[in-house]
N, C-alpha and C positions, 0 to 999 in steps of 0.2 A: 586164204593168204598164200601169195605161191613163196617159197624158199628157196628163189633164185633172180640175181638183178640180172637181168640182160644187158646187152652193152647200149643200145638204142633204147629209145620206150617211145611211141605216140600219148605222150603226154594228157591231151584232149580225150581221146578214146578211153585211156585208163580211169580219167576222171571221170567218165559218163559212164564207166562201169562201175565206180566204188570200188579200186583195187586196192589191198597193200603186201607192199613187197617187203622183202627181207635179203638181206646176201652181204659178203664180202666183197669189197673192192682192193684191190692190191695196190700200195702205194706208189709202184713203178712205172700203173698205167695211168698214174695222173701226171700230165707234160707239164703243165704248167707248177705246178706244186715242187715238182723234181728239186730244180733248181736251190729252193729254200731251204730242202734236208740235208742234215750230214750223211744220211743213209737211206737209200730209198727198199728197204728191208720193209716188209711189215704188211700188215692188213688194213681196214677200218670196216667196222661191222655198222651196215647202214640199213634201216627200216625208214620205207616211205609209205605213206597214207597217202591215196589219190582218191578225189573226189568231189561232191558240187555240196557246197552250203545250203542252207533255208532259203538265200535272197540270189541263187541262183549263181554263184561264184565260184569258178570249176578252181580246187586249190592242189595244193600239194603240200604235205607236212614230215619232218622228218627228223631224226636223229641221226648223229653222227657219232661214235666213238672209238674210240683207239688212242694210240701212242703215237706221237713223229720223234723224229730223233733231229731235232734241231742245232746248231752251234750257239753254244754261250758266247757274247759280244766283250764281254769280261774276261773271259780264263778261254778263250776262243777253243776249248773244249766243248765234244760231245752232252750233250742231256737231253731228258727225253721230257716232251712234252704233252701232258693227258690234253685229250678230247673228250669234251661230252656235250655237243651242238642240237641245239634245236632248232627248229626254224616251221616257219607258215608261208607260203607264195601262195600267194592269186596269179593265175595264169591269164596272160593279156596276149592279146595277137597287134594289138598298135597303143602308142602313144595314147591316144583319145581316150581307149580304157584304161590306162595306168590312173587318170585323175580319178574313175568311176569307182576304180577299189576300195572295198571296204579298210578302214585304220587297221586292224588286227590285221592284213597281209602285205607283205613286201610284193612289190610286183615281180612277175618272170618275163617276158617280152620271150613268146614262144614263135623266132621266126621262121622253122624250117622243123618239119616232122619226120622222122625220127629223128626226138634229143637222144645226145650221148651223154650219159647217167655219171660218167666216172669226170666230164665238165662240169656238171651244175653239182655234184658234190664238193668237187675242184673250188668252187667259188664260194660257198658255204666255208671250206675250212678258211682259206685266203682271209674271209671275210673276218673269224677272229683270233687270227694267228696276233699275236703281240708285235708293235715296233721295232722294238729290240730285244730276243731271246736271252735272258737271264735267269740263272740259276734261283732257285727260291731261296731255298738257304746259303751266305752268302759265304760261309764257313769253308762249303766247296773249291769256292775259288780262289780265299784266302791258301787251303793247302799247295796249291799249287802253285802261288806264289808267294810263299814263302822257300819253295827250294829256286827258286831265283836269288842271282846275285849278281848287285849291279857292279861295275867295275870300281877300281877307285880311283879317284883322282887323280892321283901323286902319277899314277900309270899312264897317264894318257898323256900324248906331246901335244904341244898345243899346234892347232892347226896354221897360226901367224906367228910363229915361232920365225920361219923363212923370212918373213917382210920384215921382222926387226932388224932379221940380222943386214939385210941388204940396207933397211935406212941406216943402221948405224955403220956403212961403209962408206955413204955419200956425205 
């Protein structure tokens, strides 16, 4: 087992060797993910399994975990959201293998060697980040709006206040 992800891998070659790897990825080196965090702080501690099946199908298997620090869509505060991803790829080089894939793998469409490890993790978390980031307990987002206060009525001028007064001069 080596205990370190490199930032490239020969995907193919590792799987004809039966390797598996272990290491941190830093959340700041994934570009695509950036975007969707409130804070790109943090780790995700990833083990991959690479290797060829019984019926000859070079795979790749792996976990993903850690925290992201996403925005609540509710209380458009910070919370943090657990990881703990699994995943199986059948590694294909065309379309024509993708149908040949065994059910039990998602295919990977490997068109260019050396992959970069901190993309196809990248699309693993993508894959089951939630629609819309909300708090589990909803108690959270009640406290903070509860110190909100909407204005009141009696306060506010009405905005056609002006156009009455001019129809009631014509």
């Amino acid at each position: 087992m080596i205990e370190h992800l490199p930032d490239r891998l020969d995907l193919y070659a590792m799987a004809e060797a039966g390797r598996e790897l272990r290491g941190r990825i830093d959340l700041a080196s994934m570009g695509r993910l950036l975007p969707l965090l409130s804070s790109p702080d943090g780790a995700l501690q990833v083990t991959l399994e690479l290797g060829k099946s019984h019926d000859g199908t070079r795979y790749i298997s792996g976990t993903i975990k850690g925290a992201l620090r996403l925005q609540c869509q509710r209380c458009l505060e910070s919370m943090e959201y657990p990881l703990d991803v699994n995943f199986q790829l059948g590694l294909v080089r065309s379309e024509q293998e993708m149908g040949k894939l065994p059910d039990r793998f998602e295919p990977l469409l490997v068109s260019q060697e050396p992959t970069c490890i901190a993309d196809l993790v990248s699309d693993e978390v993508l894959l089951t980040l939630p629609i819309v980031a909300l708090h589990t307990d909803m108690k959270q987002c009640q406290e903070l709006a509860a110190d909100y206060h909407t204005p009141d009525a009696g306060q506010r001028e009405n905005p056609f206040a002006v156009l009455a007064q001019l129809k009631q001069k014509h």
